[in-house]
Each structure stands twice: as structure tokens, then as C-alpha cells.
C-alpha positions as CSV (number, residue, x, y, z in Angstrom):
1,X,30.8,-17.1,-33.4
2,X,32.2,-17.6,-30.0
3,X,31.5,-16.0,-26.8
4,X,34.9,-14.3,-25.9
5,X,33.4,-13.4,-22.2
6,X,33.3,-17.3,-21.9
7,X,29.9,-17.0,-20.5
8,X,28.0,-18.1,-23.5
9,X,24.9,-19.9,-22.1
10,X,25.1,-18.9,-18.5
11,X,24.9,-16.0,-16.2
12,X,27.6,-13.5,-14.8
13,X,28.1,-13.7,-11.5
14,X,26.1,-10.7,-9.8
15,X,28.4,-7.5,-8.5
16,X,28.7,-8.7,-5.4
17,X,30.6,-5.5,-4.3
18,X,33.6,-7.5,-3.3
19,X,32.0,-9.6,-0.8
20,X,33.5,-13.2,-1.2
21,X,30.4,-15.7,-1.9
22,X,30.8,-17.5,1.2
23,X,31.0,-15.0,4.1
24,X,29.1,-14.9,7.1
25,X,27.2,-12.0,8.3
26,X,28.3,-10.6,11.7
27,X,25.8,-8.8,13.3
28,X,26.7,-6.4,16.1
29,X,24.9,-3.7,18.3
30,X,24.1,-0.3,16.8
31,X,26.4,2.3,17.9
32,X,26.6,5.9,17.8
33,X,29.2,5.9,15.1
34,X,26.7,4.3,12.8
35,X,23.4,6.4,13.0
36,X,24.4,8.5,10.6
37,X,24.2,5.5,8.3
38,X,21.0,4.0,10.0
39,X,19.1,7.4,9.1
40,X,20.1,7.3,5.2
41,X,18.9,3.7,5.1
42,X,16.0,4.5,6.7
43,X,15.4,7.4,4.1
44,X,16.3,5.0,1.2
45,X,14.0,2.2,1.9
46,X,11.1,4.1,3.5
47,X,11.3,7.5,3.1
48,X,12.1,9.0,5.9
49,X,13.4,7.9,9.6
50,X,9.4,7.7,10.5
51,X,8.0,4.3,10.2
52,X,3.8,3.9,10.4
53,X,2.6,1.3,12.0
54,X,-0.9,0.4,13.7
55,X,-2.0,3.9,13.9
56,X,1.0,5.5,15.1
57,X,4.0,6.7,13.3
58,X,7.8,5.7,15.4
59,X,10.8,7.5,15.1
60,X,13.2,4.6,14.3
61,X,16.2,6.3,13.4
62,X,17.7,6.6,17.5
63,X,16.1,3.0,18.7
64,X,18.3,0.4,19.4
65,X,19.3,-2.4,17.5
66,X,21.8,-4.4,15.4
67,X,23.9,-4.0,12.0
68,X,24.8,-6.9,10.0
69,X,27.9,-6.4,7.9
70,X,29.6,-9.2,5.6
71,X,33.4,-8.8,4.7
72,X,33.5,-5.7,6.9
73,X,30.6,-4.0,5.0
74,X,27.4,-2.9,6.6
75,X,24.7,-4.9,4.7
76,X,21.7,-5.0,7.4
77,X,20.4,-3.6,9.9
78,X,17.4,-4.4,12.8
79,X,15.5,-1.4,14.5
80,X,13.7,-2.9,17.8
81,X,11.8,-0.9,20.8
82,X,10.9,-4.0,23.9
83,X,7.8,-2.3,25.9
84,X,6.1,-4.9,28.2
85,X,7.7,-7.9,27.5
86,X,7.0,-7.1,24.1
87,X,9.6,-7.1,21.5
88,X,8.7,-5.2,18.3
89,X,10.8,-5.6,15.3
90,X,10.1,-2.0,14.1
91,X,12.7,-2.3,11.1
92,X,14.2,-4.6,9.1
93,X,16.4,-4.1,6.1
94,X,19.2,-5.5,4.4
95,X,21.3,-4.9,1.0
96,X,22.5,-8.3,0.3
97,X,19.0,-10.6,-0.3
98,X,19.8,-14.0,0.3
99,X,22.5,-14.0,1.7
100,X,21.5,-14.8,5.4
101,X,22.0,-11.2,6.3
102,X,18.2,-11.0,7.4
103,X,18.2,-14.4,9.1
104,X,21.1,-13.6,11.0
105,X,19.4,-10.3,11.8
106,X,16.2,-12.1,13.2
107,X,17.7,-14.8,14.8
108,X,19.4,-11.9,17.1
109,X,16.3,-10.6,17.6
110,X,14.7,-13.8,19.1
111,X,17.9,-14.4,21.3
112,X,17.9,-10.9,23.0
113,X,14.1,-11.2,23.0
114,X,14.5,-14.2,25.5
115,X,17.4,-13.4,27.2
116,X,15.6,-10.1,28.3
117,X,12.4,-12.4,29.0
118,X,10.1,-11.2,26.0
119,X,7.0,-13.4,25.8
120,X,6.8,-12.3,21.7
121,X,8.4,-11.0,18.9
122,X,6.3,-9.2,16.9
123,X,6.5,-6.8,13.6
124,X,4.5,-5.5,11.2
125,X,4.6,-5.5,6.9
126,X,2.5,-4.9,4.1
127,X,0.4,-7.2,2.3
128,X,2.3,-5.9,-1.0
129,X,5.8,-7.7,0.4
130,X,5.6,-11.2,-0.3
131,X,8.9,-11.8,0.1
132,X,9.5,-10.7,3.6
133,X,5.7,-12.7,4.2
134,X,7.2,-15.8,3.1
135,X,10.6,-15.1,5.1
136,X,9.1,-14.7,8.7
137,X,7.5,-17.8,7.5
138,X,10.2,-19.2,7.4
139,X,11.4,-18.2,10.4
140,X,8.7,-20.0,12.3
141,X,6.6,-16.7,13.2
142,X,3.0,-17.4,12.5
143,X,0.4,-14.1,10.8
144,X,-1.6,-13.2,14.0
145,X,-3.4,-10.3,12.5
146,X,-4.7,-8.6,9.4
147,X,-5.5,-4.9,9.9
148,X,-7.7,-4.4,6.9
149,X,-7.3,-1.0,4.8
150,X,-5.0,0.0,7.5
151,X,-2.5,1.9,5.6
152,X,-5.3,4.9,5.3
153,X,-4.4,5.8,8.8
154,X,-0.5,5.2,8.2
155,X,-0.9,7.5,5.0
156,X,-2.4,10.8,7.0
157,X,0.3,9.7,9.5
158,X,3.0,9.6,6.6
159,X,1.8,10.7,3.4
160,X,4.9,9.6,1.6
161,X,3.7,5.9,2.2
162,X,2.6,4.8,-1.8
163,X,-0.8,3.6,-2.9
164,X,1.0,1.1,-5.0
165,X,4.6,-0.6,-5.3
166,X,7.1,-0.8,-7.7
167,X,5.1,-3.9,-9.4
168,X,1.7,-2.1,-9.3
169,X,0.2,-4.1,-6.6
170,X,-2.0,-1.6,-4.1
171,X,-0.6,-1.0,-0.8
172,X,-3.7,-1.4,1.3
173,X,-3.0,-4.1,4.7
174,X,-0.7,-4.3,7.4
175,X,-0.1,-7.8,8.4
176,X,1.4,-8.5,12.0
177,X,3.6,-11.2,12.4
178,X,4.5,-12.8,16.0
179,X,7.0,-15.5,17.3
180,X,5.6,-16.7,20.8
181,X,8.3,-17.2,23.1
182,X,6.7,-18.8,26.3
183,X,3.4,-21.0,26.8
């Protein structure tokens, strides 16, 4: 019998929303007209608008940063704080993997990072997301740290943080990733 879908042997194309295939992200600054959306992704992906970290829990939801959108919908965004020459990628997230949404994010990152005269950029994951492991990778940052069993402090910080992800893999080490910017 044949297929009358006509895709007998192959895959439908994903729901892309209605974003054509070949557009380009467009990142632009966070503005005030868009926290409201930056909270509920923060709450989707992580929670809450809290992010643990090292030992300390940020409020992400007001820091600056950038929104990527593609076709005129908001697909990313990028949630920095600079202290000391230091610029932390605090969050990253983006509806639309591969894509280039993230890449576009980061690379925005490392141009405002030395155009305000940053030394690093640096963030932190979990050793559960090899995905985003393999991206910054990719992206020419280098692992500089393993904080072992850290996510025991980051749990009484944020208790909403899982023991385990969606795979089953235990949620136990922060990894902290760095681009050097100057010798």
C-alpha cells in the first residue's frame, strides 16, 4: 500500500513553529519590555529566576543580557553579570537547538566581553549536560575546573535543583568553563 503522506521512508520535517529553515538569529539587548518573558524562561528551564552556582545562589531574572529571536520570535536568551574584568555567563538558554541560536548568543558574549576589556568568559554547567559540554567545546572555551559533589551546596541553596535528570544520570558536579581573552 502506498504512503499517501508521501513521506514513506523518511522523516517529517520537525514543527518548526513557522520559522523558515534558513534564518538567522538576531540577537539584541534585553529590554524592559521583555523580562516578563526572561522570568517564565527562567522558571521553565530551571525552576525559578534563582540560578546556584559555586556556593551562591544569583538572581538572574533583572541582569543584563541578550535575546536571540529568529523570524521575529524570541528563541534565546543570555543572562551575564561582568565583576572585575570578569564576565560570567550566568545563563544560557535557547528554544531552537541547532539552529545557531546559542552560538550567536555566545559569540555576543565574547564581543562585549572584549570590548568592555574582560580578561575571561566564564560559566558554569553540570556534569549531567553533555551537550552544552561539548558546545562550549566547540566554542574554543577550555574546562578550567571541576567542583566535585558541588551541587550539595547548590541544593540547600535551591532545593528544587534534581538529584537526577530526565535520562537518570545523577546530578552531582559543576564544571566551569572559561574563554581567556588576554595573555
Amino acid at each position: 500500500m502506498r504512503d499517501p503522506s508521501g513521506w514513506a521512508g523518511r522523516r517529517p520535517p520537525a514543527d518548526d513553529g513557522g520559522v523558515p529553515s534558513d534564518a538567522t538569529p538576531v540577537v539584541s539587548r534585553i529590554s524592559s519590555g521583555d523580562r516578563d518573558w526572561v522570568a517564565e524562561t527562567l522558571v521553565r528551564e530551571w525552576t525559578s529566576t534563582s540560578v546556584a552556582r559555586l556556593g551562591e545562589l544569583v538572581e538572574a531574572a533583572e541582569l543584563p543580557g541578550h535575546l536571540a529571536t529568529l523570524a521575529g520570535r524570541r528563541v534565546g536568551l543570555v543572562l551575564v553579570d561582568v565583576r572585575h574584568r570578569e564576565y560570567e555567563v550566568v545563563a544560557i538558554s535557547t528554544s531552537e537547538p541547532r539552529r545557531g541560536v546559542g552560538r550567536a548568543l555566545m559569540e555576543r558574549c565574547f564581543a562585549e566581553a572584549r570590548d568592555t576589556g574582560c580578561r575571561r568568559v566564564w560559566l558554569v554547567t553540570t556534569n549531567n549536560n553533555i551537550t552544552a559540554i561539548a558546545f562550549y567545546q566547540r566554542l574554543g572555551m577550555d574546562l578550567r575546573a571541576l567542583h566535585r559533589h558541588a551541587l550539595r551546596v547548590s541544593r540547600e541553596l535551591k532545593a528544587t535543583i534534581p538529584e537526577r535528570d530526565a535520562a537518570g544520570v545523577r546530578i552531582d558536579h559543576e564544571l566551569e568553563f572559561e574563554l581567556l581573552l588576554e595573555d
